[in-house]
C-alpha positions as CSV (number, residue, x, y, z in Angstrom):
1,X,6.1,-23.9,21.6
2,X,4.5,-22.6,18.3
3,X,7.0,-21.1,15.2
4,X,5.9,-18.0,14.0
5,X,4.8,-17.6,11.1
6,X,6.3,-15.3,8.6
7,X,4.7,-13.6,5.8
8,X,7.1,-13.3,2.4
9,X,6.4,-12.9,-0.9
10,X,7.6,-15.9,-3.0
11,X,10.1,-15.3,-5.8
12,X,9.0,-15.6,-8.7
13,X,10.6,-18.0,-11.5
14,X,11.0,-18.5,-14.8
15,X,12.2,-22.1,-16.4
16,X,14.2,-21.9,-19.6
17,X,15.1,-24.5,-21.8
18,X,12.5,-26.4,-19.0
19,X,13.2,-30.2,-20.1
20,X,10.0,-32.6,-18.2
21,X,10.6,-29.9,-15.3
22,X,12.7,-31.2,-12.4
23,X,14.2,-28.1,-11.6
24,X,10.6,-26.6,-11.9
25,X,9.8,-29.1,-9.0
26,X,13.2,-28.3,-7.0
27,X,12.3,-24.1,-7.6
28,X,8.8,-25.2,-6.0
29,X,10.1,-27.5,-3.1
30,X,12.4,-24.3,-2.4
31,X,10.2,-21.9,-2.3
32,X,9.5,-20.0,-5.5
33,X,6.7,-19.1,-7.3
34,X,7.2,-20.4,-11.1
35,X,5.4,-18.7,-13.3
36,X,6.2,-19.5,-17.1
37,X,8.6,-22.2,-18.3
38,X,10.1,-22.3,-22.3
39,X,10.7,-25.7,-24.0
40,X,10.8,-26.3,-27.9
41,X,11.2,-30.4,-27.7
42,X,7.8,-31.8,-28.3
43,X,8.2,-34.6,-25.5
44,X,9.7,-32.7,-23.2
45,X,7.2,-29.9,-23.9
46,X,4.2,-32.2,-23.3
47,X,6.2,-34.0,-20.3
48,X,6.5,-30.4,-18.9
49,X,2.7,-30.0,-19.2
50,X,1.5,-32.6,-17.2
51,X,4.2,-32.3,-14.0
52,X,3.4,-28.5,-14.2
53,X,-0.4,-27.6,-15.3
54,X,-0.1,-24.6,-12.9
55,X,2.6,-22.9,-15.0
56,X,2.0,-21.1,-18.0
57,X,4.6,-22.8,-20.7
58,X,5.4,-22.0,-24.0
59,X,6.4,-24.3,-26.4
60,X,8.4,-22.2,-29.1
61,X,12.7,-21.2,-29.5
62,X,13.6,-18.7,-27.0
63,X,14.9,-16.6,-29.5
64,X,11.3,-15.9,-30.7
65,X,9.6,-15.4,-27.3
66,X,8.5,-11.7,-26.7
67,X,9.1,-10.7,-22.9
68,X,5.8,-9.4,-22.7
69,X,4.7,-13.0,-23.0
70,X,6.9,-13.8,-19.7
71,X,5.5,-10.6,-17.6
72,X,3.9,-11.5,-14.0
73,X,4.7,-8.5,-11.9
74,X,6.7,-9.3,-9.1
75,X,8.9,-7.9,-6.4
76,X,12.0,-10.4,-7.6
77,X,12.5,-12.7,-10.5
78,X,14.6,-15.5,-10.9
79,X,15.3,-16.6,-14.2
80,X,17.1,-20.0,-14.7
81,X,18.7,-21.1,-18.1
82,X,20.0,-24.5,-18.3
83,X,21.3,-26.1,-21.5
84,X,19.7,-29.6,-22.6
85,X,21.7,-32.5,-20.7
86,X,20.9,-35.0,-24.1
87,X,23.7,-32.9,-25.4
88,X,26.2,-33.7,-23.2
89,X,24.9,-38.1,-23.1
90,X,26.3,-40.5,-24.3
C-alpha cells in the first residue's frame, strides 16, 4: 500500500539567541524551514556556522538587528527565543 503524499509548505523559522544550534537541528527534524538564526557569543556564533551553513545567521545583539534583515516571505513564521542555558550552570 503506498502513503500519499501531501504537499505543505514548511514553516518557516527563526532561531534567536541560537547557541551551536540544537534547536535549529530539532526545528529541522520537525519539519520547519529555518531561515536566519541570531547569536552574539563568538563560539557559539562560529559553532552555529558550521552545523547550519544553510541558514543565514547573524552574529550581532538582537537589540540591534533590523527586521528587514530577518524578512523571507512566508505563509507562517515561527520565531523561537530561548535564553542562554550557561546562565543558569553551575
Amino acid at each position: 500500500m503506498r502513503l500519499k503524499s501531501h504537499n505543505y509548505t514548511p514553516i518557516t523559522a527563526i532561531d534567536v539567541f541560537s547557541g551551536g544550534g540544537g534547536l535549529t537541528v530539532g526545528l529541522k527534524r520537525a519539519g520547519f524551514k529555518v531561515v536566519s538564526a541570531i547569536e552574539i557569543d563568538d563560539h557559539a556564533f562560529a559553532t552555529y556556522k558550521t552545523n547550519h551553513p544553510d541558514v543565514q545567521a547573524f552574529k550581532q545583539d538582537v537589540m540591534t538587528i533590523e527586521g528587514v534583515s530577518l524578512h523571507q516571505p512566508a505563509q507562517s513564521i515561527f520565531l523561537q527565543v530561548a535564553r542562554h542555558v550557561k546562565d543558569f550552570a553551575a
